[in-house]
C-alpha positions in Angstrom: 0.0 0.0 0.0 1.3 3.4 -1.0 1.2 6.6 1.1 -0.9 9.5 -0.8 1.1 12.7 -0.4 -0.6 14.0 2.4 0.5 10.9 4.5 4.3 11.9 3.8 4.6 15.1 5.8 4.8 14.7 9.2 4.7 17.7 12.3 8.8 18.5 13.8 8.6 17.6 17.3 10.1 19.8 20.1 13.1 18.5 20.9 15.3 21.0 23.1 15.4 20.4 26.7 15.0 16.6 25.8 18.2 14.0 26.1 19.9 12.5 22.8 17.8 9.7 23.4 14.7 10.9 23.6 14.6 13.0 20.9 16.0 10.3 18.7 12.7 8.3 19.9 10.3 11.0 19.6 11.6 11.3 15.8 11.1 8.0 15.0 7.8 7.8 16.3 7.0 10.3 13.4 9.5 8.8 11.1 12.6 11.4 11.3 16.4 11.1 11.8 18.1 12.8 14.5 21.7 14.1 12.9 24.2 16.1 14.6 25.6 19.0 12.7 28.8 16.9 11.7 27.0 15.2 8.9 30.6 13.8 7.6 31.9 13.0 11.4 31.0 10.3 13.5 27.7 9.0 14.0 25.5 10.5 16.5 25.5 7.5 19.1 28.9 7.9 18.9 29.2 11.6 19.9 26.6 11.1 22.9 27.7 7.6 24.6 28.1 7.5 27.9 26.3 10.1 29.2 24.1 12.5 29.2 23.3 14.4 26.3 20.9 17.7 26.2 19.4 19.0 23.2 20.3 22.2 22.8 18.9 23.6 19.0 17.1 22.1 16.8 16.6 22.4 13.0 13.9 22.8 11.5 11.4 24.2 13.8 9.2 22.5 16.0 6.2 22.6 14.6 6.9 22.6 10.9 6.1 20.4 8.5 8.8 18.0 7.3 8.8 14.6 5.1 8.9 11.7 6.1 12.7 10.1 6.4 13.8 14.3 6.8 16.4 14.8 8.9 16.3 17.0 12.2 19.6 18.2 12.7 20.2 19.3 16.7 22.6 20.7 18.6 23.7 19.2 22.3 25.5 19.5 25.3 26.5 17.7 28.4 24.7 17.9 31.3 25.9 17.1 35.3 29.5 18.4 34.2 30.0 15.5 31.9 32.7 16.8 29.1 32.1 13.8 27.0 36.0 13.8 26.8 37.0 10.4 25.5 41.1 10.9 25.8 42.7 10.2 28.7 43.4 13.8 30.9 47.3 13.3 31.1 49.8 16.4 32.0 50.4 18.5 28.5 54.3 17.6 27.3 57.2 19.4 28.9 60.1 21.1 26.7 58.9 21.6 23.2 54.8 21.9 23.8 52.4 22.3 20.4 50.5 24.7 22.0 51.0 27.7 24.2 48.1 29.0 26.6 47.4 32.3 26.6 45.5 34.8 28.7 42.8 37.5 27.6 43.5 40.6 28.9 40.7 41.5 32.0 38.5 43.9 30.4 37.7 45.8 33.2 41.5 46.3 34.4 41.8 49.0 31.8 
């Protein structure tokens, strides 16, 4: 059985505020992908496991009408002071470093 065209378009659920995972469910229910901006890096379950992820932005809109199979592309963050960090903190090399830290002046010591 085919879908007629009205069938194919589909409401954008409101995703921010929501974790990875839910927001990947609540598309799916409706029949969209969740895709982080990245659309050449990694894949999204990649980016956000272990821990918690928090959607941040969302694109398109809540609310508009999308195809089914379109992607929602969202923006996340940590949350609980998870970095998401997946290389081992170890001290920075002594001697010859790559990269040198440096301050910003204080704006209101002027």
């Amino acid at each position: 059985m085919e879908l007629s065209r009205s069938d194919d378009w589909v409401t954008v659920p409101y995703l921010v505020g929501l974790d990875v995972q839910s927001a990947q469910a609540a598309c799916s229910q409706v029949h969209l992908v969740v895709v982080g901006q990245d659309v050449d890096g990694p894949p999204l379950g990649a980016l956000t496991s272990p821990g918690v992820w928090i959607v941040t932005a969302q694109r398109p809109a809540p609310g508009v009408l999308a195809l089914r199979g379109d992607p929602v592309t969202i923006e996340y963050r940590g949350r609980g002071g998870e970095s998401g960090d997946r290389e081992p903190r170890i001290p920075p090399p002594e001697g010859d470093v790559l990269f040198e830290t440096v301050e910003e002046p204080d704006p209101l010591e002027s």
